[in-house]
PDB file of N, CA, C and O in Angstrom:
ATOM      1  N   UNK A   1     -21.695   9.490   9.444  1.00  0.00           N
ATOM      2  CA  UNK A   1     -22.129  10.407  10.481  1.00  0.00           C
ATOM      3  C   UNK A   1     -21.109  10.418  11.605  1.00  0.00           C
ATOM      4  O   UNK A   1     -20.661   9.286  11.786  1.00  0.00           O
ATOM      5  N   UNK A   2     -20.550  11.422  12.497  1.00  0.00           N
ATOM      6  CA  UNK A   2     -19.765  11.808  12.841  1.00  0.00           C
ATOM      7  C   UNK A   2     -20.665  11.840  14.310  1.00  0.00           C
ATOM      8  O   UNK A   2     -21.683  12.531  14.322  1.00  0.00           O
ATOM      9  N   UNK A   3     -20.237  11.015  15.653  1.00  0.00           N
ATOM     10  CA  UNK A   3     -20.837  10.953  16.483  1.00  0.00           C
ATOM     11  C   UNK A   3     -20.015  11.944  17.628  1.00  0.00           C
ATOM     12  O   UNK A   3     -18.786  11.871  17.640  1.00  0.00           O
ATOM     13  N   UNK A   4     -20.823  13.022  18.745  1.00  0.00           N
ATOM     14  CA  UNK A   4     -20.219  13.560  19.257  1.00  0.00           C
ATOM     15  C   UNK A   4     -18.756  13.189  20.155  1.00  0.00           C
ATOM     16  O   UNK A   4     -17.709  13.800  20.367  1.00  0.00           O
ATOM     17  N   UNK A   5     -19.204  12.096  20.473  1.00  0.00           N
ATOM     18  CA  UNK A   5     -17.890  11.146  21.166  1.00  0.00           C
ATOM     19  C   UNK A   5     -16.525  11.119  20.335  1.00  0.00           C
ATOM     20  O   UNK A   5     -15.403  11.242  20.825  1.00  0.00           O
ATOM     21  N   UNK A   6     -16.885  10.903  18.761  1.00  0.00           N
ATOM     22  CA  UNK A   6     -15.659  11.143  17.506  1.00  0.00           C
ATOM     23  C   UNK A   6     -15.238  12.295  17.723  1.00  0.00           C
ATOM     24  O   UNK A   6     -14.134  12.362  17.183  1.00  0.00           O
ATOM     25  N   UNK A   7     -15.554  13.502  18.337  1.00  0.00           N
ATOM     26  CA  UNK A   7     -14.979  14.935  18.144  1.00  0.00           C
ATOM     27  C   UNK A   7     -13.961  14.852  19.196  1.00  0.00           C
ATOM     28  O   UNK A   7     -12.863  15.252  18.809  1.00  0.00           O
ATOM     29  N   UNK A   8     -13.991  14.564  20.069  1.00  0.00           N
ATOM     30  CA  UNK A   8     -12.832  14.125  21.107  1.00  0.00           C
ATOM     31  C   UNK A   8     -11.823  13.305  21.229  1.00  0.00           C
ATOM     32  O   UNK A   8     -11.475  13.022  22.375  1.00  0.00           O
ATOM     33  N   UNK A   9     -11.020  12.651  19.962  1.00  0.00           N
ATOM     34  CA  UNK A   9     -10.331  11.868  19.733  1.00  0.00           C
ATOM     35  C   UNK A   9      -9.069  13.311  18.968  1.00  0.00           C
ATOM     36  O   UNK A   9      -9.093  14.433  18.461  1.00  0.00           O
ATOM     37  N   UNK A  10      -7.905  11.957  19.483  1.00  0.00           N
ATOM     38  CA  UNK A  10      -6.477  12.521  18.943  1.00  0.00           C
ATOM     39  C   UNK A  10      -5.392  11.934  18.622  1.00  0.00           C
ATOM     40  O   UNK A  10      -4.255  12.138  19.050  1.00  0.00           O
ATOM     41  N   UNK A  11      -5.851  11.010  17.660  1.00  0.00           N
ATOM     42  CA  UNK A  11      -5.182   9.990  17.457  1.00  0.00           C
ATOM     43  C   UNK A  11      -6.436   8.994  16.351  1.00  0.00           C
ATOM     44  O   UNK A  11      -7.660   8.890  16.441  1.00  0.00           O
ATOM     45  N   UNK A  12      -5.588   8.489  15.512  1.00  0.00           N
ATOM     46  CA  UNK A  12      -6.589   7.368  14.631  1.00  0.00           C
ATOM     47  C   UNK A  12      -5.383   6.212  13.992  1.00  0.00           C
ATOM     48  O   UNK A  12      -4.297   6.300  13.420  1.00  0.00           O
ATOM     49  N   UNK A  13      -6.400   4.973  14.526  1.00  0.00           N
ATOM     50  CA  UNK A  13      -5.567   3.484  13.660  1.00  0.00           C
ATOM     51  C   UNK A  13      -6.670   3.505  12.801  1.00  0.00           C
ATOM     52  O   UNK A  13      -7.855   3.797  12.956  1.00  0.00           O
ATOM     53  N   UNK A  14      -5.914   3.079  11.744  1.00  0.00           N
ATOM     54  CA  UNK A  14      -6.184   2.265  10.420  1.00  0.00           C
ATOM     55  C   UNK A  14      -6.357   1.052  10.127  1.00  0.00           C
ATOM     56  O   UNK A  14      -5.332   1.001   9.447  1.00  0.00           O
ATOM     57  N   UNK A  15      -6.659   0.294  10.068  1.00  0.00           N
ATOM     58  CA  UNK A  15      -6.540  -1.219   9.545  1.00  0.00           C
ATOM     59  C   UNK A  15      -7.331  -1.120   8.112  1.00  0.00           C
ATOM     60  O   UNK A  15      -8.417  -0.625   7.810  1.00  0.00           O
ATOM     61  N   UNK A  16      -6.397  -1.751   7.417  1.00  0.00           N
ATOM     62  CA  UNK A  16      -7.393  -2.047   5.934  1.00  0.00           C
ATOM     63  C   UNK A  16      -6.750  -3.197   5.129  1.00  0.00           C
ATOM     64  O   UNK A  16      -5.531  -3.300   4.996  1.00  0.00           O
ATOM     65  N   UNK A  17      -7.473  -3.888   4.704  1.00  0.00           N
ATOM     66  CA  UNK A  17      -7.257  -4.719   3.778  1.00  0.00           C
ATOM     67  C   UNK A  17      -7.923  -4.880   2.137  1.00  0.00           C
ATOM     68  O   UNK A  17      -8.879  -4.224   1.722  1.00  0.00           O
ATOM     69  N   UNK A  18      -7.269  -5.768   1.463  1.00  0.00           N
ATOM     70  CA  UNK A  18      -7.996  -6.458   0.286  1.00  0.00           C
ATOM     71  C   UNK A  18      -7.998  -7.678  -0.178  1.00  0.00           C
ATOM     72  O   UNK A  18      -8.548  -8.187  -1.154  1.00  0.00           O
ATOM     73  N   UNK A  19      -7.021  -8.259   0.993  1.00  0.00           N
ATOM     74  CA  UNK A  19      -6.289  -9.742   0.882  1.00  0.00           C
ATOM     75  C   UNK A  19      -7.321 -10.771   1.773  1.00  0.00           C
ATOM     76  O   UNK A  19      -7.309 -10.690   3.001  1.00  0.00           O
ATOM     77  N   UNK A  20      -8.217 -11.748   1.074  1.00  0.00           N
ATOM     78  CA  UNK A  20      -9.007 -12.491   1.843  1.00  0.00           C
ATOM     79  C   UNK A  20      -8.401 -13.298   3.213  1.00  0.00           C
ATOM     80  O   UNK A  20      -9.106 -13.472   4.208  1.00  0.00           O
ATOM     81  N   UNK A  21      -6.985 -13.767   3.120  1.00  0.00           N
ATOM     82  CA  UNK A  21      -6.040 -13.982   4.127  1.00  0.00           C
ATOM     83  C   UNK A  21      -5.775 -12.860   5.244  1.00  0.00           C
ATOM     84  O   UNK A  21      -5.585 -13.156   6.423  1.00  0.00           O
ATOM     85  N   UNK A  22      -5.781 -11.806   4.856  1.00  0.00           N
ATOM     86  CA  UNK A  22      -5.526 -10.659   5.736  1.00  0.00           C
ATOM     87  C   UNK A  22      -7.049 -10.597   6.156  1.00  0.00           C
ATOM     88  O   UNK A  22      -7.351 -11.287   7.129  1.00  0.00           O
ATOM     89  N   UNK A  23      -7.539 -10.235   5.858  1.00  0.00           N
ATOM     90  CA  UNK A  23      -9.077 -10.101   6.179  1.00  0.00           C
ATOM     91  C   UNK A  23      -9.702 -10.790   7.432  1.00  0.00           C
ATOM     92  O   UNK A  23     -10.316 -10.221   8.334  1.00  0.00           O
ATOM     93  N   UNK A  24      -9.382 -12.364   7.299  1.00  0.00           N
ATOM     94  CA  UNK A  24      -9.169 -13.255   8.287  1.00  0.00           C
ATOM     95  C   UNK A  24      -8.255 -13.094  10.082  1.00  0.00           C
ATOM     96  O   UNK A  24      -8.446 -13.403  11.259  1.00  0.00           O
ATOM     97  N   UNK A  25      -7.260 -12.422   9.230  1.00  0.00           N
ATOM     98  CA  UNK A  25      -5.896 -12.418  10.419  1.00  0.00           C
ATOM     99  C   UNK A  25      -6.688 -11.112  11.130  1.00  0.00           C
ATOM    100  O   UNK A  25      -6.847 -11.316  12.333  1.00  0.00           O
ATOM    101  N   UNK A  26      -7.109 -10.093  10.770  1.00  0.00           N
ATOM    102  CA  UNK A  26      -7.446  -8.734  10.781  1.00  0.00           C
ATOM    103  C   UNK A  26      -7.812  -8.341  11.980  1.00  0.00           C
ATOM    104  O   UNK A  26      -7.692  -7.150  12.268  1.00  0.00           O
ATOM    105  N   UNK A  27      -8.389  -9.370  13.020  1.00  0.00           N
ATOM    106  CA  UNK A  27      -9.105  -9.504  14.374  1.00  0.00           C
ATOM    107  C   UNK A  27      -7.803  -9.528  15.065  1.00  0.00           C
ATOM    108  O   UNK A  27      -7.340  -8.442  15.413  1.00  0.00           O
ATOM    109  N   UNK A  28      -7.059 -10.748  15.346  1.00  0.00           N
ATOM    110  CA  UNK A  28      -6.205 -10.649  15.874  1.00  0.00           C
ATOM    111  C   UNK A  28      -5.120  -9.551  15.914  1.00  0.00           C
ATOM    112  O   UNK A  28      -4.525  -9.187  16.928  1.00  0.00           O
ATOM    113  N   UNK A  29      -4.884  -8.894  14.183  1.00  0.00           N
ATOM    114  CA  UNK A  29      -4.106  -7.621  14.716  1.00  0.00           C
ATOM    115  C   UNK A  29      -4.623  -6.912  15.384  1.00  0.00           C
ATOM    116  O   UNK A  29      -3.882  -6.217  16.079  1.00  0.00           O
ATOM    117  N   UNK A  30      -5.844  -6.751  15.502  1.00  0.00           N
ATOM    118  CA  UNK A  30      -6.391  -5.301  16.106  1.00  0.00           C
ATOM    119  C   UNK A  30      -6.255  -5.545  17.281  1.00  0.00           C
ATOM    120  O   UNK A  30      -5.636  -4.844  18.081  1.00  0.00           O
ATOM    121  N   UNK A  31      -6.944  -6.791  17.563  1.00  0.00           N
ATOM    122  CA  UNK A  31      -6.329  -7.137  19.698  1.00  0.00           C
ATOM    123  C   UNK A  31      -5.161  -6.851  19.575  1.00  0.00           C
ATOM    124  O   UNK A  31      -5.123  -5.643  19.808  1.00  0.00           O
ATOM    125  N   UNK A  32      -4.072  -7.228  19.333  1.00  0.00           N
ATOM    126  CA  UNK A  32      -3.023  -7.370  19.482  1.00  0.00           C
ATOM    127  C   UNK A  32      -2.615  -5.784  19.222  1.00  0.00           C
ATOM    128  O   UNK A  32      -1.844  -5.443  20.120  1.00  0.00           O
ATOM    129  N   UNK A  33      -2.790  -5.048  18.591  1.00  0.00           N
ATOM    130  CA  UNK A  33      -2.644  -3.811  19.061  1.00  0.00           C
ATOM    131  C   UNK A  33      -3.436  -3.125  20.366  1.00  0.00           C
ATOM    132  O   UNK A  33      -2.911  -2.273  21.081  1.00  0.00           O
ATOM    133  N   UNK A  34      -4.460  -3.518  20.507  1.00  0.00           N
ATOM    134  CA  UNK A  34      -5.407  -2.859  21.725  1.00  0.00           C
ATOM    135  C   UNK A  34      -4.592  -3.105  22.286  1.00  0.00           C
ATOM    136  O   UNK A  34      -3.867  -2.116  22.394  1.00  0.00           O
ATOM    137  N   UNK A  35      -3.930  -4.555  23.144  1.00  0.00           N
ATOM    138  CA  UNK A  35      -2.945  -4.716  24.099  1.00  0.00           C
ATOM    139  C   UNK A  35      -1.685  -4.135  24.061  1.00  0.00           C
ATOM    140  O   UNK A  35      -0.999  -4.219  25.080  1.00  0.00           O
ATOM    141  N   UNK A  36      -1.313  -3.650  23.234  1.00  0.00           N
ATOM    142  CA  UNK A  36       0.401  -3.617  23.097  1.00  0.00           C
ATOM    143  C   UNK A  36      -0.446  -1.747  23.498  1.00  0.00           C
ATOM    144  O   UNK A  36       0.476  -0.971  23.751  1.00  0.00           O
ATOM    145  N   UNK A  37      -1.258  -1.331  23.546  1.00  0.00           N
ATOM    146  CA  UNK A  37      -1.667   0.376  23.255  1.00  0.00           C
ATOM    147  C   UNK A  37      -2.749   0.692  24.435  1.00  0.00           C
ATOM    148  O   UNK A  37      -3.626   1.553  24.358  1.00  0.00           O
ATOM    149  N   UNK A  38      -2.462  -0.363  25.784  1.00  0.00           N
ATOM    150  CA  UNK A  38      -3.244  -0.364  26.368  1.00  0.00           C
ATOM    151  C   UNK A  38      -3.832   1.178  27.395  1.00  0.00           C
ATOM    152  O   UNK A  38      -4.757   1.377  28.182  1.00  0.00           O
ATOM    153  N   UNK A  39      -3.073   1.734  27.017  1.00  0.00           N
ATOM    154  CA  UNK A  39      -2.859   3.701  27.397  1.00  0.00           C
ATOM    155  C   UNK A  39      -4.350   4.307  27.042  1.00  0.00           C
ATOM    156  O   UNK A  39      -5.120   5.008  27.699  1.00  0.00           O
ATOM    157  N   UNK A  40      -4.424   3.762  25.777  1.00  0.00           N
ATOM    158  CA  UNK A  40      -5.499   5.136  25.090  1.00  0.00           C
ATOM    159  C   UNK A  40      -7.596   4.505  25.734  1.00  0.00           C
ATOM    160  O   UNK A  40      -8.042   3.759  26.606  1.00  0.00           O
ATOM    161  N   UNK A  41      -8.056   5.190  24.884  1.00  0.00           N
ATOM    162  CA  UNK A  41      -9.274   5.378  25.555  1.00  0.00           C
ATOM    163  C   UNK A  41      -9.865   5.123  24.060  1.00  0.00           C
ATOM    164  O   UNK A  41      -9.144   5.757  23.291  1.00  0.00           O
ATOM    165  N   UNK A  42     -10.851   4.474  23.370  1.00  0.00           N
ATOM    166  CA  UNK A  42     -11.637   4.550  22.415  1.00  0.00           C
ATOM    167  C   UNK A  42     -12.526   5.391  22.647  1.00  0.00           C
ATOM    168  O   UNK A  42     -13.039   5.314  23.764  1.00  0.00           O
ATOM    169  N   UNK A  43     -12.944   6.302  21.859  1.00  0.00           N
ATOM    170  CA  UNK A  43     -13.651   7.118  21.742  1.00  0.00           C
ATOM    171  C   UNK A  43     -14.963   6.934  20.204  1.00  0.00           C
ATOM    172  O   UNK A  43     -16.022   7.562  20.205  1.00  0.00           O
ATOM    173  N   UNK A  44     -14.605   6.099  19.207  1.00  0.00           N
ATOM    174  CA  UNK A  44     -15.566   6.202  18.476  1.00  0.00           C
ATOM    175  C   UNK A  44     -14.612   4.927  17.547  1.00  0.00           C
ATOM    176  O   UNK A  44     -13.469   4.689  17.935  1.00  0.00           O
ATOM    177  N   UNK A  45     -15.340   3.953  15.990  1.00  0.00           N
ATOM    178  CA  UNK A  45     -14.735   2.915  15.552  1.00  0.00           C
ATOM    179  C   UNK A  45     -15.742   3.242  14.386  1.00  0.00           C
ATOM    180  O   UNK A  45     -16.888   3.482  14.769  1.00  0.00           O
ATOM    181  N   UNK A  46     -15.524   3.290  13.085  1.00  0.00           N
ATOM    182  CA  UNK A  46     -15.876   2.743  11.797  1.00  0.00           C
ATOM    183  C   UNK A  46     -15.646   2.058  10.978  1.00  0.00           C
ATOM    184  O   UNK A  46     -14.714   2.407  10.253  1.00  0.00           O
ATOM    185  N   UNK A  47     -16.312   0.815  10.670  1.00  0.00           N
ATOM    186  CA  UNK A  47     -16.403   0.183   9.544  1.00  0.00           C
ATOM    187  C   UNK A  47     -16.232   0.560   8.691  1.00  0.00           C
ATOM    188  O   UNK A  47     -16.450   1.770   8.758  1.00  0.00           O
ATOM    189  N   UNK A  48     -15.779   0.134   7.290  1.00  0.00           N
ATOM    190  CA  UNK A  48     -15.629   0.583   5.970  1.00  0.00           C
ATOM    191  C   UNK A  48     -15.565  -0.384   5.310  1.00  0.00           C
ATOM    192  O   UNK A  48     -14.580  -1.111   5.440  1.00  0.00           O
ATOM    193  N   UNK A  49     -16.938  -0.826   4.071  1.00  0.00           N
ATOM    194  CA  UNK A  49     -16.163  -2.060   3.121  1.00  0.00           C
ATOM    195  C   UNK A  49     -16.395  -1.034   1.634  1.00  0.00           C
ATOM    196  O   UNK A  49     -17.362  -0.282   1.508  1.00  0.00           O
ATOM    197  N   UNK A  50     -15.335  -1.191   0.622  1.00  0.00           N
ATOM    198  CA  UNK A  50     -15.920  -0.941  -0.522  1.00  0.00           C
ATOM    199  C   UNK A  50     -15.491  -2.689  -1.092  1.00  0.00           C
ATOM    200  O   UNK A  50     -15.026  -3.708  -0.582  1.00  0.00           O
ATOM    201  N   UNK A  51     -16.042  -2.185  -2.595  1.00  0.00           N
ATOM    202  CA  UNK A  51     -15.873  -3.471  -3.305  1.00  0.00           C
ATOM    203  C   UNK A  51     -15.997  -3.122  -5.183  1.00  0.00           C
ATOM    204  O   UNK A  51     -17.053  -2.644  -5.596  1.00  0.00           O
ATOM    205  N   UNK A  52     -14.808  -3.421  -6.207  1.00  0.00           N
ATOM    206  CA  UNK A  52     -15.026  -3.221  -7.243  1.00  0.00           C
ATOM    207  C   UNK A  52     -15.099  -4.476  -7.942  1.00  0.00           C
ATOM    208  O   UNK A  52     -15.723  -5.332  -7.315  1.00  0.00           O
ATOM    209  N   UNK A  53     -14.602  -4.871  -9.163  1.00  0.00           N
ATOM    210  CA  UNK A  53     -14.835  -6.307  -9.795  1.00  0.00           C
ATOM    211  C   UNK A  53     -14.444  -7.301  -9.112  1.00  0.00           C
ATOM    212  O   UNK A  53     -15.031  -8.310  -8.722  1.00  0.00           O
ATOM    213  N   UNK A  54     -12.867  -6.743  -8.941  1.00  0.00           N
ATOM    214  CA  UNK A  54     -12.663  -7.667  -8.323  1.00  0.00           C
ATOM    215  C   UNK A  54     -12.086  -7.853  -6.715  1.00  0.00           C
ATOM    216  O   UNK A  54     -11.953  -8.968  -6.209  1.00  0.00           O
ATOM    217  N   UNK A  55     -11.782  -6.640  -6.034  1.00  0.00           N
ATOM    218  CA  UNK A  55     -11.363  -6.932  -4.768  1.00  0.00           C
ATOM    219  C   UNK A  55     -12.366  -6.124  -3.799  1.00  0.00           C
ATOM    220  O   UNK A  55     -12.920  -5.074  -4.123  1.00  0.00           O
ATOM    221  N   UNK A  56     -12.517  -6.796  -2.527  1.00  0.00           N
ATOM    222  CA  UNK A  56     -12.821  -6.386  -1.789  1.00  0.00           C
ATOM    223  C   UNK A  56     -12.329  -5.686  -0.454  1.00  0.00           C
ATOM    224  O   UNK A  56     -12.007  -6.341   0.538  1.00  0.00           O
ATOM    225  N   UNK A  57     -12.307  -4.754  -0.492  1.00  0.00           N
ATOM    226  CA  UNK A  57     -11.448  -3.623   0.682  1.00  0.00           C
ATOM    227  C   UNK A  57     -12.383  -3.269   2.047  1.00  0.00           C
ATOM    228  O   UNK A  57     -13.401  -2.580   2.114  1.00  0.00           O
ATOM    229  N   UNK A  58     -11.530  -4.126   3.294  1.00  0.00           N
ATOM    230  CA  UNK A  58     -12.216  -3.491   4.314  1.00  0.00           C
ATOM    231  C   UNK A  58     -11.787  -3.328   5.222  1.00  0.00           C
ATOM    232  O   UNK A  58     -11.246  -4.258   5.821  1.00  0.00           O
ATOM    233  N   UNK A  59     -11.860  -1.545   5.939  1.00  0.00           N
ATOM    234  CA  UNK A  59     -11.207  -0.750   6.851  1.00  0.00           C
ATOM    235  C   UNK A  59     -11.793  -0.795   7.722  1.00  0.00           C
ATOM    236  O   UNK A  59     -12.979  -1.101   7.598  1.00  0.00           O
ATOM    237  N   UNK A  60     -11.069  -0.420   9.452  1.00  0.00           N
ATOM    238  CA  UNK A  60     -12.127  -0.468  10.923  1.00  0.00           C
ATOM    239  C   UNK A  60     -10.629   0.623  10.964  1.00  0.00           C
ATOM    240  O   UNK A  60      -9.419   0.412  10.885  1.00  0.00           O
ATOM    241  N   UNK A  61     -11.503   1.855  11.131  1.00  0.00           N
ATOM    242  CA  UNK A  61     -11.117   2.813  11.649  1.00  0.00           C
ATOM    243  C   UNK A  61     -11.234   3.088  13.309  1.00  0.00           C
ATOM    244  O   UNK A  61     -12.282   3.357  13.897  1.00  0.00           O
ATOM    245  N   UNK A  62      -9.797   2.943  13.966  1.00  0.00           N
ATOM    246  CA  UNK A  62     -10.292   3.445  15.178  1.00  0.00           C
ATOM    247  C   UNK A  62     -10.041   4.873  15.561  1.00  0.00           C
ATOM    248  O   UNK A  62      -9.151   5.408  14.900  1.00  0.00           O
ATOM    249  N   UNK A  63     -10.685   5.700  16.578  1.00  0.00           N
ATOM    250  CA  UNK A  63     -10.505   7.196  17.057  1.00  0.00           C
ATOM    251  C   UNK A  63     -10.405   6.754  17.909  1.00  0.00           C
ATOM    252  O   UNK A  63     -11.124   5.894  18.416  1.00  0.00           O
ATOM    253  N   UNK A  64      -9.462   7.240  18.300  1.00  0.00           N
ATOM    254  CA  UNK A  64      -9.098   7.433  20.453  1.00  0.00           C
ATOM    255  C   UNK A  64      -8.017   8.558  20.746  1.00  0.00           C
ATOM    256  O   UNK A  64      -7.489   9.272  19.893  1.00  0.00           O
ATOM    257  N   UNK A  65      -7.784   8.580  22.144  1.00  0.00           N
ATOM    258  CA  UNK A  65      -7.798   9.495  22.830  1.00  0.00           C
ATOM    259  C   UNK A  65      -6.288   8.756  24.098  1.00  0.00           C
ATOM    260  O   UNK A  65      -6.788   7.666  24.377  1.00  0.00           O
ATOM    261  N   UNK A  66      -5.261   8.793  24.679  1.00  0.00           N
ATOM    262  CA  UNK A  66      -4.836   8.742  25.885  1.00  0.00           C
ATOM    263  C   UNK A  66      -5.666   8.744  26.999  1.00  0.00           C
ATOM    264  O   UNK A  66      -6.139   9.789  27.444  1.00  0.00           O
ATOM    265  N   UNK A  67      -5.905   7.499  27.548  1.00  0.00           N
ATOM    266  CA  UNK A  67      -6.149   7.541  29.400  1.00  0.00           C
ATOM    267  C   UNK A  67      -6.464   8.413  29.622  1.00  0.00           C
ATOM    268  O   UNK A  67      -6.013   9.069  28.683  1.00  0.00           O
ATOM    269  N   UNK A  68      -7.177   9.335  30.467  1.00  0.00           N
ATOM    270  CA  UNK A  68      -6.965   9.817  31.578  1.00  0.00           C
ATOM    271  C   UNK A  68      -5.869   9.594  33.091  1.00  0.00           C
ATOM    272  O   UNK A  68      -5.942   8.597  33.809  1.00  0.00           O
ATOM    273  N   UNK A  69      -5.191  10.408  33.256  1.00  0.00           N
ATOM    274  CA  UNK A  69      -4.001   9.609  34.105  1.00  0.00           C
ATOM    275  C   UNK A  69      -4.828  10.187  35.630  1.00  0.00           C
ATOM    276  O   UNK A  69      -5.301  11.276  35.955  1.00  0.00           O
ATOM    277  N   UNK A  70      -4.716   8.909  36.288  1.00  0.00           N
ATOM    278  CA  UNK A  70      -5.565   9.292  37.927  1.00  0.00           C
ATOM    279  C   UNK A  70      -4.417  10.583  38.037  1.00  0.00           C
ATOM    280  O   UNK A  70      -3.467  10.832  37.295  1.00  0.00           O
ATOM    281  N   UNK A  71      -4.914  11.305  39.291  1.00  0.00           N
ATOM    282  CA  UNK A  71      -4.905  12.423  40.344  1.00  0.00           C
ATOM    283  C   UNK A  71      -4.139  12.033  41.446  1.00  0.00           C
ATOM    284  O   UNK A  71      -4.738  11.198  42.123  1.00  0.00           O
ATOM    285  N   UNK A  72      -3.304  12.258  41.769  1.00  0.00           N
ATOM    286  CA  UNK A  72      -2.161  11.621  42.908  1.00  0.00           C
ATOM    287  C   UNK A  72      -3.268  12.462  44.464  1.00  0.00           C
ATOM    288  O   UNK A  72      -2.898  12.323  45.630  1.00  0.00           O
TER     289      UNK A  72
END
């Protein structure tokens, strides 16, 4: 489901894995991008796990948007 807040985004990160090691690390990249991208504005975030025999795949989609830049 597609929340009205998601329609206002212009821009999307990806994160995905299938590597139980990556999976683990997966938190820290994402801070570690929030900080290094400290500009934009979140606007909406989805989860995603699938899973077949044998691996398990799981995405955190982010939507955002650039700051608003103050008004001099």
């Amino acid at each position: 489901m597609v929340t009205p807040a998601a329609l206002s985004f212009t821009a999307v990160k990806v994160f995905s894995t299938t590597l139980a090691r990556d999976r683990e690390a997966m938190g820290e990249n994402i801070t570690r991008w929030l900080k290094d991208n400290s500009g934009i504005e979140i606007v909406d975030k989805k989860v995603t796990q699938s899973s077949d025999k044998e691996f398990h795949c799981l995405s955190i989609t982010i939507f955002y948007k650039p700051k608003p830049q103050p008004q001099p």
